[in-house]
N, C-alpha and C positions, 0 to 999 in steps of 0.2 A: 125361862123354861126352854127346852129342849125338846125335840121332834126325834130325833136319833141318839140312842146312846150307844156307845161299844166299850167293852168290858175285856180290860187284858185280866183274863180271868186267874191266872195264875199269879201274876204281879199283886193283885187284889188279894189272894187267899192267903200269899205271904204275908201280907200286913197284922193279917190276926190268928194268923198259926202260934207264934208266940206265943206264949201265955196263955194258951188253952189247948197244949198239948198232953194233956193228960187222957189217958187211952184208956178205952170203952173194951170189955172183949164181947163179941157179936162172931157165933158161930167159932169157926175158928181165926177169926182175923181178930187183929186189936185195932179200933180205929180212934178217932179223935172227935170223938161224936159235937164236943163243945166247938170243938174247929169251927167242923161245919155247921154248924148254926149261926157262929157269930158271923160268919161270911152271908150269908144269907141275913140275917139281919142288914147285917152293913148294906147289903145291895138293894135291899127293901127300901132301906134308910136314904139312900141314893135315887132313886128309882120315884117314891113319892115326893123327895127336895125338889129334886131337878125336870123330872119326866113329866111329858104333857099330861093331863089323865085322859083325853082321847088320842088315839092315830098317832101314839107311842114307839118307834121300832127300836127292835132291841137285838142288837148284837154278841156275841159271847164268843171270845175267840181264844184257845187254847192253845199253849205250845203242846207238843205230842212228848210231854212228862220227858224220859232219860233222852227218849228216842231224841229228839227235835232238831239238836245243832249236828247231825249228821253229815247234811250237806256242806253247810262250814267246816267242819273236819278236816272234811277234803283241802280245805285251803289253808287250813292252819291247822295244825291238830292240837296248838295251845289253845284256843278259840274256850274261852269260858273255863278253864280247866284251874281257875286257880276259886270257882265257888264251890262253896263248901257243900257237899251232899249232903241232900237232907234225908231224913230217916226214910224207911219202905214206908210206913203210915204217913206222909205225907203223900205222897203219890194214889195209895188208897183211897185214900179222904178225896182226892181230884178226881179221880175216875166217878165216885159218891155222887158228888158235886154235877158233875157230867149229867150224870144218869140222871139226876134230881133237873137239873135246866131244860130235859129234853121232856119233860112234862110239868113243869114249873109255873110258865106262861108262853103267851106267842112270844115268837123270837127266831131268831136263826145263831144255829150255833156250827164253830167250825174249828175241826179238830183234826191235822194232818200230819202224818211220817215225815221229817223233813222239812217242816211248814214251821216259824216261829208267829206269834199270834201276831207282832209288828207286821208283818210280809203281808196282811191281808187289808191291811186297813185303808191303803191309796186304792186299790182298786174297789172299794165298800164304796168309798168316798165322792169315786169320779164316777163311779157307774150307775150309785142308788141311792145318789142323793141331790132330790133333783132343787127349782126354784122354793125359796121360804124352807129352807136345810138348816134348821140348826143342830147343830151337832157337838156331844161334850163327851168326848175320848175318858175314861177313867184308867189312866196308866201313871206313876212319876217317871217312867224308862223315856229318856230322852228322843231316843229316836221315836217316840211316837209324836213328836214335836216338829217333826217333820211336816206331820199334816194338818198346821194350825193353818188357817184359811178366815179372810173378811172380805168378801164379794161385794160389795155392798148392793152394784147393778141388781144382781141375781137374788140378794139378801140370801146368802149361803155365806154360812159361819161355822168355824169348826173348833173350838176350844177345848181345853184338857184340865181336868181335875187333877191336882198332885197329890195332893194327901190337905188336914185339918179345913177344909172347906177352900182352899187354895184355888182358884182357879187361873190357868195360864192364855190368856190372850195373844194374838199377834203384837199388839201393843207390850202386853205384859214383858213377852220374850224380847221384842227387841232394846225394851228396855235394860233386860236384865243382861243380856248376852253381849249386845251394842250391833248385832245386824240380823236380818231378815231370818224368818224359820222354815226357808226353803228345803226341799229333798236336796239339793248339789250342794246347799250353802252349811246345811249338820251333818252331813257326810262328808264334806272338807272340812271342818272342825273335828270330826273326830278323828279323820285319818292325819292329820297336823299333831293332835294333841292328844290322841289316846282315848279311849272308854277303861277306864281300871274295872267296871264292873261286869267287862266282858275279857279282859283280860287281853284286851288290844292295845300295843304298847304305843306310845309316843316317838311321834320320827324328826317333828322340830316344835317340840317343847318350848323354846327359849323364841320362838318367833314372833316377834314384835308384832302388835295386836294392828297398828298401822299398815304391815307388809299383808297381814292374813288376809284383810277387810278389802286390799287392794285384788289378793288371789280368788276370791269370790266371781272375782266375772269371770273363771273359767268354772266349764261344767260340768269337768271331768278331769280326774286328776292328771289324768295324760296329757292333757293341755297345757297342763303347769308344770309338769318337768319338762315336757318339750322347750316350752319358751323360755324356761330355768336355764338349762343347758344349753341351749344354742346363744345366751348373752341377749334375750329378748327383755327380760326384766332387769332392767338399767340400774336400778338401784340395790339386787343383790352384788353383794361383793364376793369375792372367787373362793372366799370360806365355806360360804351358802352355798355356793354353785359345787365344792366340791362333796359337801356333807349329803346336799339330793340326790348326786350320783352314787357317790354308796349306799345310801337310804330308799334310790329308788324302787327299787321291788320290797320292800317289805310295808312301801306307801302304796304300792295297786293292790299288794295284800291287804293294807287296813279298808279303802277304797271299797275292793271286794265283798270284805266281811261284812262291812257296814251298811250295803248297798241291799236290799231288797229282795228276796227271788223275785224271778218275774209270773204271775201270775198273769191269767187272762176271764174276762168274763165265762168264758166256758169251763175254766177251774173253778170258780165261783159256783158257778151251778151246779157241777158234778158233785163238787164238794160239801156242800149246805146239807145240814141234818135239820130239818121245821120243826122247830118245837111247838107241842100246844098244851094249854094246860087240860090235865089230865085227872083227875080226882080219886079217882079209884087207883090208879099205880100209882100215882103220891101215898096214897094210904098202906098201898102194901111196904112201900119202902121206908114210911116212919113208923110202920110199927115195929118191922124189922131190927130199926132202928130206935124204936122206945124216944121216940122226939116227936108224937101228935101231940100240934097245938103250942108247939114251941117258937117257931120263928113265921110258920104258917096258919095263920087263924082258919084260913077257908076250910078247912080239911079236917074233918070231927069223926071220932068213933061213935057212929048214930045206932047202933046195936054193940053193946058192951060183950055181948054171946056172939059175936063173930070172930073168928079163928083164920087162920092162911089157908085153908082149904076154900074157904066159902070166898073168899077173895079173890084167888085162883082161877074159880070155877066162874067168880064175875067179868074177871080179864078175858077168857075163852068166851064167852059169851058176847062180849064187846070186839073182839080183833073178828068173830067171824062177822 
């Protein structure tokens, strides 16, 4: 069981958009009303497996929908450009979803311009997650693999759920990978070897998995074309040495992209929207929505004669 969980809330909602996008019309929007419930299921489902039932925190971290790889742009303006967009109701259905977390349960949720939900999770990690941390990431996007952690001193652990009950340990990964799930050590693997699903190409693909494990002790890929180049790594031969030199700027490009913004505890704070649950604005937004009693048992029409007005007029009564 798990003390912390964080939720790449959009990695998650893609999982079961599929097959349950068949659209609701609600006002003037069509939305995908079965979407969101089986997403809400799913995380209920998650939530009661894995989550403590007391002193539970719960994370929910959002890319900012079209907006989000803006700042990557700037560095590549391939950067993601070869995934497929997905329909306008998809993106509605998230904003729903949003709206639906921020009175759902406690939690902290965090949603920014420029911000991918990846970018948040080291600093979640190092800042508020103190002694007896267990922690279980629910992302399969590798770079959230970054932040797998076995403390033992401290008993702080940080594993990640992939998908069918899969769970990724430190052990797990170095198994499967053959070296450690450090921030420097998946950020040189992917600027080596590419992310096809962010559309960051590969700059030595064919490198011998022996040379790669050996480039690991540097921390920073400027380290290792320096040393590449100047004939500090003995055992490239002048093929290598001359393919890094052409290659080298579009490896501090992958470098870049792969790399993190840098956040600080005081974006954290500024940033955090508290969620708590709410029972009365759930209520307005599933009836809205024609889904009380669907994926949320708490939440009952206990006067069948109640209308949007009387609800309304119960929210104004509660916010004063």
């Amino acid at each position: 069981m798990y003390n912390v969980l964080i939720f790449d809330v959009y990695n998650v909602f893609h999982r079961v958009f599929f097959g349950n996008e068949n659209l609701t019309k609600v006002g003037d929007k069509l939305i995908p009303i079965d979407a969101i419930c089986k997403y809400f299921e799913l995380c209920n489902s998650y939530i009661d497996k894995y989550g403590l039932k007391k002193d539970c925190r719960i994370y929910w971290l959002m890319d900012n929908a079209k907006s989000n790889i803006i700042n990557r742009k700037f560095i590549d303006e391939n950067y993601k450009k070869n995934r497929k967009e997905m329909p306008e109701e998809f993106y509605t259905a998230l904003n729903i979803i949003e709206l639906i977390l921020k009175f759902y349960r406690d939690g902290v949720l965090y949603r920014k311009n420029g911000v991918e939900a990846d970018d948040y999770v080291e600093q979640i990690v190092d800042n508020y997650v103190n002694e007896h941390g267990h922690v279980l990431l629910f992302s399969n996007d590798m770079d959230w693999s970054r932040y797998l952690a076995n403390d033992i001193e401290h008993d702080i652990k940080v594993d990640q759920y992939i998908k069918n009950n899969e769970i990724l340990t430190v052990k797990g990964f170095e198994e499967k990978y053959g070296f450690k799930p450090t921030v420097s050590n998946i950020t040189m693997f992917k600027c080596f070897y590419g992310d096809s699903s962010d559309n960051i190409p590969p700059t030595l693909s064919n490198y011998p998995k022996q040379y790669f494990l050996d480039a690991l002790k540097y921390n920073h890929i400027d380290n290792f074309i320096r040393d590449a180049l100047e004939g500090k790594i003995t055992y490239l031969d002048g093929g290598y040495r001359i393919r890094i030199k052409q290659l080298q700027d579009r490896m501090r490009m992958n470098w870049n992209l792969i790399s993190a913004i840098n956040i600080t505890v005081n974006d954290l704070e500024n940033w955090k929207v508290t969620c708590s649950y709410k029972p009365n604005k759930l209520l307005i937004i599933y009836n809205t929505l024609n889904v009380v009693g669907r994926f949320d048992k708490r939440v009952k029409n206990e006067n069948s004669g109640s209308d949007l007005l009387s609800m309304l007029e119960g929210e104004t009564v509660e916010r004063a």
